[in-house]
KOLPADREN-896196 format. One line per field, with one value per residue: x, y, z of N, C-alpha, C, O in turn. Coordinates in nm, 2 decimals. Layout:
BEGIN
nX c(X|...);
nY c(Y|...);
nZ c(Z|...);
caX c(X|...);
caY c(Y|...);
caZ c(Z|...);
cX c(X|...);
cY c(Y|...);
cZ c(Z|...);
oX c(X|...);
oY c(Y|...);
oZ c(Z|...);
***
This chain:
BEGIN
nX c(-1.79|-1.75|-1.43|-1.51|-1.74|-1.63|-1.45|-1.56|-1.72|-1.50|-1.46|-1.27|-1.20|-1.14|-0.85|-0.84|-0.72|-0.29|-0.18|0.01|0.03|0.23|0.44|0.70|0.62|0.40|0.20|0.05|0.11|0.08|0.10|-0.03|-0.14|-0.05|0.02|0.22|0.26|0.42|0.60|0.44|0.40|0.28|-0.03|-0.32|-0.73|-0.74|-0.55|-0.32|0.02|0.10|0.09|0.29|0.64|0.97|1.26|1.20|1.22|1.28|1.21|0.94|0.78|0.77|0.53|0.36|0.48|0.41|0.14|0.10|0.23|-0.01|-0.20|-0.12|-0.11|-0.39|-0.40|-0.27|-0.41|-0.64|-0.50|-0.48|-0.78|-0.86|-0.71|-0.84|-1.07|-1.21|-1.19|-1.23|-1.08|-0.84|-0.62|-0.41|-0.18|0.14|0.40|0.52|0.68|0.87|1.01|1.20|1.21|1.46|1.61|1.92|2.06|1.79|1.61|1.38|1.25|1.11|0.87|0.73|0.67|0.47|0.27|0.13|0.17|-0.03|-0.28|-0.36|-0.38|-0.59|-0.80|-0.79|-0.78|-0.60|-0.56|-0.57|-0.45|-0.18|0.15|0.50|0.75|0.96|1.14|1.33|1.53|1.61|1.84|1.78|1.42|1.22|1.07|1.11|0.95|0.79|0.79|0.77|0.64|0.60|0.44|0.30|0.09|-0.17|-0.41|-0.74|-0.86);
nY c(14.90|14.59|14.39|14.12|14.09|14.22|14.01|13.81|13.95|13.96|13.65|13.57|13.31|13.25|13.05|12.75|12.86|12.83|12.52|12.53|12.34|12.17|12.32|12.51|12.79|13.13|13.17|13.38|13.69|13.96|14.30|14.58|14.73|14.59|14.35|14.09|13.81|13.55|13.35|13.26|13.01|12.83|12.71|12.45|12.47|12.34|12.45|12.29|12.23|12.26|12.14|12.33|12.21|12.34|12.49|12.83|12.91|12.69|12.43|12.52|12.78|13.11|13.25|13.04|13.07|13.36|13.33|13.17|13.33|13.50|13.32|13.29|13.54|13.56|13.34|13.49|13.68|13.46|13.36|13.63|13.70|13.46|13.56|13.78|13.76|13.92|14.05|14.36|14.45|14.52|14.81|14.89|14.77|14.72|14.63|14.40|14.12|13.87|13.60|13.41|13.08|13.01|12.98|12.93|13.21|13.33|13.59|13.73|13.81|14.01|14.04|13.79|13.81|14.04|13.91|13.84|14.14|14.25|14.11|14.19|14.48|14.46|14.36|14.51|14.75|15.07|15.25|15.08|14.84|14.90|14.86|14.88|14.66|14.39|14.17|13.90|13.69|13.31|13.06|12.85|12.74|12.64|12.29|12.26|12.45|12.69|12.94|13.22|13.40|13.62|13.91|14.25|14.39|14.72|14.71|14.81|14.84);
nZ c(19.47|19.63|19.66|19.67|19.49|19.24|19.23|19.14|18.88|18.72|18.67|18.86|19.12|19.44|19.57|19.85|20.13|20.10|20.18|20.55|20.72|20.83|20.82|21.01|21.09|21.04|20.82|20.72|20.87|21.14|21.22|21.41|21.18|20.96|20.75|20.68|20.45|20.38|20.15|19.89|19.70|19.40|19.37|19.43|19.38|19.60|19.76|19.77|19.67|19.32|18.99|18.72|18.74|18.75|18.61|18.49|18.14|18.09|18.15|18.16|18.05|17.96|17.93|18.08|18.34|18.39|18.44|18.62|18.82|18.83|18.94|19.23|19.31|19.36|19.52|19.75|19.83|19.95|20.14|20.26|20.34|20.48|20.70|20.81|20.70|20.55|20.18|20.17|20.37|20.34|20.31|20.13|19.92|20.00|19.96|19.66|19.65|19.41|19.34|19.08|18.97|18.75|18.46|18.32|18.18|18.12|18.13|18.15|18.41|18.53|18.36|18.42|18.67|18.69|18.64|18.88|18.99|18.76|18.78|19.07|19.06|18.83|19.02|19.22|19.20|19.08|19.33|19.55|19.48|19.38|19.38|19.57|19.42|19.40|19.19|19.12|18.96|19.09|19.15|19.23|19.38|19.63|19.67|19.35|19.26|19.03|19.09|19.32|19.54|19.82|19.98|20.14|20.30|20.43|20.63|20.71|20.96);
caX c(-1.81|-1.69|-1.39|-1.59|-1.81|-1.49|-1.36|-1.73|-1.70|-1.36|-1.44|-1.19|-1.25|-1.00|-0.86|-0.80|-0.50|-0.20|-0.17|0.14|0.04|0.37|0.57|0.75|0.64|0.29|0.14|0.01|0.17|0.02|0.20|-0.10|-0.24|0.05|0.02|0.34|0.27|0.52|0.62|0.37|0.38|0.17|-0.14|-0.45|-0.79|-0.77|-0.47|-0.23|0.09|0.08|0.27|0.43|0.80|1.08|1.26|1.11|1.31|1.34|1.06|0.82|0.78|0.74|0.40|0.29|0.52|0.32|-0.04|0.13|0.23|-0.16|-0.23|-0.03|-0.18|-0.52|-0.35|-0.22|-0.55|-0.72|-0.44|-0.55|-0.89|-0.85|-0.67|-0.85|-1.22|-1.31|-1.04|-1.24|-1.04|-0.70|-0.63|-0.34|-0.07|0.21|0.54|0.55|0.89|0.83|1.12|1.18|1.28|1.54|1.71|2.08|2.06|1.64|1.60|1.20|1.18|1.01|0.78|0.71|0.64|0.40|0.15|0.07|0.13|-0.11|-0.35|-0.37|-0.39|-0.71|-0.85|-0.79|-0.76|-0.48|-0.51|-0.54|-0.33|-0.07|0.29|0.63|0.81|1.13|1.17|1.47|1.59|1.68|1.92|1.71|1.33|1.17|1.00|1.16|0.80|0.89|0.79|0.76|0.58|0.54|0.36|0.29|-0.01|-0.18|-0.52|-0.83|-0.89);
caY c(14.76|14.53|14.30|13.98|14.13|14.19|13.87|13.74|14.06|13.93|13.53|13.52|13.27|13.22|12.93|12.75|12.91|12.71|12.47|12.49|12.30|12.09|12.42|12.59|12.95|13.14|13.20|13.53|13.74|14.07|14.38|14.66|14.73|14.61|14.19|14.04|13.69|13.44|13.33|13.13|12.92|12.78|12.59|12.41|12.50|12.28|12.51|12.20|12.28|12.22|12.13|12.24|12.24|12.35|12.63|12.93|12.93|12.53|12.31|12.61|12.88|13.26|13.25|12.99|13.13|13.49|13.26|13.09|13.44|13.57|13.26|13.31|13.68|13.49|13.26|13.55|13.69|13.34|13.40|13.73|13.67|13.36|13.58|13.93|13.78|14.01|14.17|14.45|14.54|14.59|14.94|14.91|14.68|14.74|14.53|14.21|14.04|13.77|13.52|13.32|13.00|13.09|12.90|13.02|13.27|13.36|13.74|13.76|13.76|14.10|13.98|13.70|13.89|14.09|13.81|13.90|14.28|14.31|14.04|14.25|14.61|14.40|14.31|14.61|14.88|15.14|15.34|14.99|14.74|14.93|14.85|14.85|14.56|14.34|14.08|13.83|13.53|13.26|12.92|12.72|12.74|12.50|12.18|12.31|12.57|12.81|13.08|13.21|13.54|13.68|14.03|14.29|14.51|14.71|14.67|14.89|14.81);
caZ c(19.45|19.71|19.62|19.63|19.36|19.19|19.18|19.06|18.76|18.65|18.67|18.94|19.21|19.51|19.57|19.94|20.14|20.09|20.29|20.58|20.88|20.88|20.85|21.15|21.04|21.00|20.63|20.74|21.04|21.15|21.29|21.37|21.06|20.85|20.72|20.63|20.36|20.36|20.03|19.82|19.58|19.27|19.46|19.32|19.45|19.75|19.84|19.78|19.53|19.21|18.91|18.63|18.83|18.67|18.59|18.37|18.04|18.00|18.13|18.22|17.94|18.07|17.92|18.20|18.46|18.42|18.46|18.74|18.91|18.88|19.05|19.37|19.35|19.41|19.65|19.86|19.84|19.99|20.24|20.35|20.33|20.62|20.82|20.84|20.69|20.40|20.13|20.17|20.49|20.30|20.24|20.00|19.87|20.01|19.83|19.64|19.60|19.35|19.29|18.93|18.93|18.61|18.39|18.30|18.08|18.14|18.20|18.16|18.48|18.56|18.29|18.50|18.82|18.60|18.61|18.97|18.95|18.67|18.88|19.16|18.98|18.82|19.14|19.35|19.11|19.11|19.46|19.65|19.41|19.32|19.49|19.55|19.39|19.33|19.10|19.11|18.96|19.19|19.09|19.28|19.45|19.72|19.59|19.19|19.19|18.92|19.11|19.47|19.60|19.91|20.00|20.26|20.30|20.50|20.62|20.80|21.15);
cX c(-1.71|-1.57|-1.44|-1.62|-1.68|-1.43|-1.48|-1.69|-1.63|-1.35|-1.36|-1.26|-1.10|-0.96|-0.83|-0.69|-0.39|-0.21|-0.02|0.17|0.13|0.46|0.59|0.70|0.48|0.30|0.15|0.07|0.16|0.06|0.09|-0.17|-0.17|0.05|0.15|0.28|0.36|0.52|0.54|0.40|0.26|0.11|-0.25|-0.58|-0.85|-0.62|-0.33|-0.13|0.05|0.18|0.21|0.53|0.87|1.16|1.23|1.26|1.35|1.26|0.92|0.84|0.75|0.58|0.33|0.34|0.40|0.21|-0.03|0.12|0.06|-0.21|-0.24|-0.07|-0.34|-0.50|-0.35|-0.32|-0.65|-0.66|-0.49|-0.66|-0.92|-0.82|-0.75|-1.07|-1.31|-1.15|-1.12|-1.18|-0.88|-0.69|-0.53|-0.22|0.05|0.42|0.51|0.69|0.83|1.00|1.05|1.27|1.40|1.59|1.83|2.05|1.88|1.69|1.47|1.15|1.14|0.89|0.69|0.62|0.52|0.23|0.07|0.10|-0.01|-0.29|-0.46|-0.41|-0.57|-0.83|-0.90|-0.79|-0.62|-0.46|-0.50|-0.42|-0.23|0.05|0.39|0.69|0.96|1.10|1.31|1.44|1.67|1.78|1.81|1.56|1.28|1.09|1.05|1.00|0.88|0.87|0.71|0.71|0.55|0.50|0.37|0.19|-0.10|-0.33|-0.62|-0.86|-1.07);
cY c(14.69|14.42|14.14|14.03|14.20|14.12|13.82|13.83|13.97|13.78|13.47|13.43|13.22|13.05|12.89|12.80|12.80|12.63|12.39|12.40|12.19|12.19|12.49|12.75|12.98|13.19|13.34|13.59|13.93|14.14|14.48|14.63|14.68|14.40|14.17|13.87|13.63|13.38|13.22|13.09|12.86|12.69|12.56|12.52|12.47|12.37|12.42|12.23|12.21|12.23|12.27|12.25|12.30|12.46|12.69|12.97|12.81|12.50|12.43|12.72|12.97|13.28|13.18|13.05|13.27|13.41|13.24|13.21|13.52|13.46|13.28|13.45|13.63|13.42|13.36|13.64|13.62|13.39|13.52|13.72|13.55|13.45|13.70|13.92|13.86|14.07|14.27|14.53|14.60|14.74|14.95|14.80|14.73|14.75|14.42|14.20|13.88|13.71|13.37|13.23|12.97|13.01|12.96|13.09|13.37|13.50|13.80|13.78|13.89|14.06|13.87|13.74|14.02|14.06|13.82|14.05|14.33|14.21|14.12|14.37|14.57|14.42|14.47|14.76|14.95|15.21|15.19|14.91|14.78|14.89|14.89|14.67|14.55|14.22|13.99|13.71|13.45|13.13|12.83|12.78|12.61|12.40|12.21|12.40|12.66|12.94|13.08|13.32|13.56|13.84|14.10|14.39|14.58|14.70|14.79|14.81|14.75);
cZ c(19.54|19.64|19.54|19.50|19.28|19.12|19.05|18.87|18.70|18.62|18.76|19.04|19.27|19.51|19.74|19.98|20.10|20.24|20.42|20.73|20.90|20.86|20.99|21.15|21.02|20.85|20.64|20.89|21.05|21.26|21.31|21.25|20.92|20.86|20.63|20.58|20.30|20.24|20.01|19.73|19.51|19.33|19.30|19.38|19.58|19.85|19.87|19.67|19.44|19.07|18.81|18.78|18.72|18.68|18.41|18.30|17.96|18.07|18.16|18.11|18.03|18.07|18.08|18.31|18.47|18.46|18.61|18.83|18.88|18.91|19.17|19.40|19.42|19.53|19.81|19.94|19.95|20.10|20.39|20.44|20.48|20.73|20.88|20.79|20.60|20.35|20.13|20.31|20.44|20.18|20.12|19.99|19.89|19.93|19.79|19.59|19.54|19.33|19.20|18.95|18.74|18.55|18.38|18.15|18.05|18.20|18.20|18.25|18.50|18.45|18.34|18.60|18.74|18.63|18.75|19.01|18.85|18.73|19.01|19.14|18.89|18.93|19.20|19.29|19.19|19.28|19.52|19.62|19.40|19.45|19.47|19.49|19.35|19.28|19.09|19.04|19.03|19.12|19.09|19.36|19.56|19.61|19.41|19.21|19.11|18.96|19.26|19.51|19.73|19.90|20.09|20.22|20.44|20.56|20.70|20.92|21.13);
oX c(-1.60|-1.62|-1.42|-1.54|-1.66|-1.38|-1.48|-1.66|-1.69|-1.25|-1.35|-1.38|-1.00|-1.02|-0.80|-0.58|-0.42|-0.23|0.04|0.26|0.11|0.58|0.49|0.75|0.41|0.40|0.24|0.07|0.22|0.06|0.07|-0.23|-0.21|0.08|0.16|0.26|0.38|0.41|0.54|0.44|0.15|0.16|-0.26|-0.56|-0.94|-0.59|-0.24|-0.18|-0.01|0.29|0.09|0.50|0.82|1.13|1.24|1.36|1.41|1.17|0.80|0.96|0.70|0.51|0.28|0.25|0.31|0.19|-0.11|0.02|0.05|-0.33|-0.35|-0.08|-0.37|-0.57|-0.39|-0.33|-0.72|-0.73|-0.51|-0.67|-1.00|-0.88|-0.73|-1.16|-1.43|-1.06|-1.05|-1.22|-0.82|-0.72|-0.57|-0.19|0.09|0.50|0.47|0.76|0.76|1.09|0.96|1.39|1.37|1.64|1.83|2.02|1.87|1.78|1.45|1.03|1.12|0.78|0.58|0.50|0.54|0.13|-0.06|0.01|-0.08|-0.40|-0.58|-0.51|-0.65|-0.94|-1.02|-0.81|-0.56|-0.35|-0.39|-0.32|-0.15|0.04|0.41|0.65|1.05|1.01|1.39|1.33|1.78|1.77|1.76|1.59|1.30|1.07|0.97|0.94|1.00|0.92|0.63|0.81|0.45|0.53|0.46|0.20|-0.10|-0.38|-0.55|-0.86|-1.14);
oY c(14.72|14.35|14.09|14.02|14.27|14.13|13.80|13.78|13.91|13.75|13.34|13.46|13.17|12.95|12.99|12.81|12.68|12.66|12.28|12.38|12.12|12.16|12.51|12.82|12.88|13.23|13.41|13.53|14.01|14.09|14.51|14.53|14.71|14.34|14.22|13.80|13.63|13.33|13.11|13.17|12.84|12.58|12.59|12.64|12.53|12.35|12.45|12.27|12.11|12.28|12.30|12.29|12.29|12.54|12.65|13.01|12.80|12.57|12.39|12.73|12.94|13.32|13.25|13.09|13.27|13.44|13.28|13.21|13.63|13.49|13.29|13.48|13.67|13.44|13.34|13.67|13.69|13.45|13.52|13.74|13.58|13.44|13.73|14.00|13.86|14.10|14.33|14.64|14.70|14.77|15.01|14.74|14.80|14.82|14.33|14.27|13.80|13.79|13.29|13.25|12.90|12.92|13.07|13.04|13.45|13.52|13.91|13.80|13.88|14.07|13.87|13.70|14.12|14.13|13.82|14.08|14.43|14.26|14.12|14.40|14.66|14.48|14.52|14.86|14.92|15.21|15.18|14.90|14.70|14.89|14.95|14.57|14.62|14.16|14.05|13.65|13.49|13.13|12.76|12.89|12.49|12.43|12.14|12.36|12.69|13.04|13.00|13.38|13.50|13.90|14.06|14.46|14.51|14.67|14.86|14.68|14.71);
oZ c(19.54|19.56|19.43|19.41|19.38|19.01|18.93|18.76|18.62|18.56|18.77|19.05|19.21|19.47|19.80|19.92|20.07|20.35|20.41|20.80|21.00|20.88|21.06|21.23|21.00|20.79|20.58|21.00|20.97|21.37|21.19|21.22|20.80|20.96|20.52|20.67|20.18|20.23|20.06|19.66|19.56|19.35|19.19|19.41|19.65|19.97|19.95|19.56|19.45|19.05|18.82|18.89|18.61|18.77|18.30|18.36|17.85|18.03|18.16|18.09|18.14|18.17|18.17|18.39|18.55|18.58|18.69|18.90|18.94|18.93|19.23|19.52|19.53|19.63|19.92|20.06|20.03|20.17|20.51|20.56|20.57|20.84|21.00|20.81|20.58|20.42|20.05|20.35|20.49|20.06|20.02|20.09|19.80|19.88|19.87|19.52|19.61|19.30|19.21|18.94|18.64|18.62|18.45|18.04|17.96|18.28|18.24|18.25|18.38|18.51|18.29|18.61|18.82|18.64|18.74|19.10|18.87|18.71|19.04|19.21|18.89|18.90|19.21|19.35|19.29|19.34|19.57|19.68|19.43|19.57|19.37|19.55|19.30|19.35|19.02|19.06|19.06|19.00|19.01|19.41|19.53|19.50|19.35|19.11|19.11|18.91|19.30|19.50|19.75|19.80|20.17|20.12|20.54|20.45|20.77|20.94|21.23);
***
């Protein structure tokens, strides 16, 4: 079964990439067969951010934080998908490093980072989804998003 038919199965639908065309930096940047994904953040479906803000523990509950992080799995997804034209060219999931906007004292955060591990493992099933991962809590995130992910995978020719 092809990805697409995947997403369709599961109700998923991507959302636009994010959108960075006033940033200095690419979204996606591709080494051989190996795609490096610049940290995303929580979009809508026009690929524009989106709220809540805050940090997870006091204006954002973990609950939503997890939702939010299998968003940004979709997102990074949309991402790929722009750059490479089908997710059926990505052979495996490489790493995700998710960072949790935290409150003091919040330690959920692999719980958090969950929400797109368990997203992805969905999606792609175990031989492709599966990863390496790290999880942190940060003080602070860009624009307050409660949560930040970037990626790396690598893809078929």
């Amino acid at each position: 079964m092809s990805i697409e038919a995947r997403l369709t199965e599961l109700g998923l639908t991507l959302p636009q990439p994010m959108n960075t065309a006033a940033l200095p930096f690419d979204l996606v940047r591709a080494d051989g067969g190996h795609l490096y994904l610049s940290g995303h953040v929580p979009t809508d479906m026009s690929g524009a951010m989106s709220k809540p803000f805050g940090k997870v523990g006091d204006q954002v509950s973990p609950e939503e934080a997890y939702a939010i992080a299998g968003r940004i799995a979709l997102g990074l997804c949309a991402s790929i998908k722009a750059h490479v034209g089908e997710l059926d060219r990505i052979e495996k999931w490489l790493r995700v490093f998710g960072m949790v906007n935290a409150a003091p004292g919040f330690t959920q955060i692999p719980a958090v980072i969950n929400g797109c591990s368990d997203t992805l493992l969905q999606i792609f099933g175990t031989n492709v989804g599966a990863h390496a991962r790290s999880a942190v809590g940060m003080a602070e995130l860009p624009f307050n998003v409660p949560v930040e992910i970037e990626a790396e995978v690598k893809i078929r020719s």
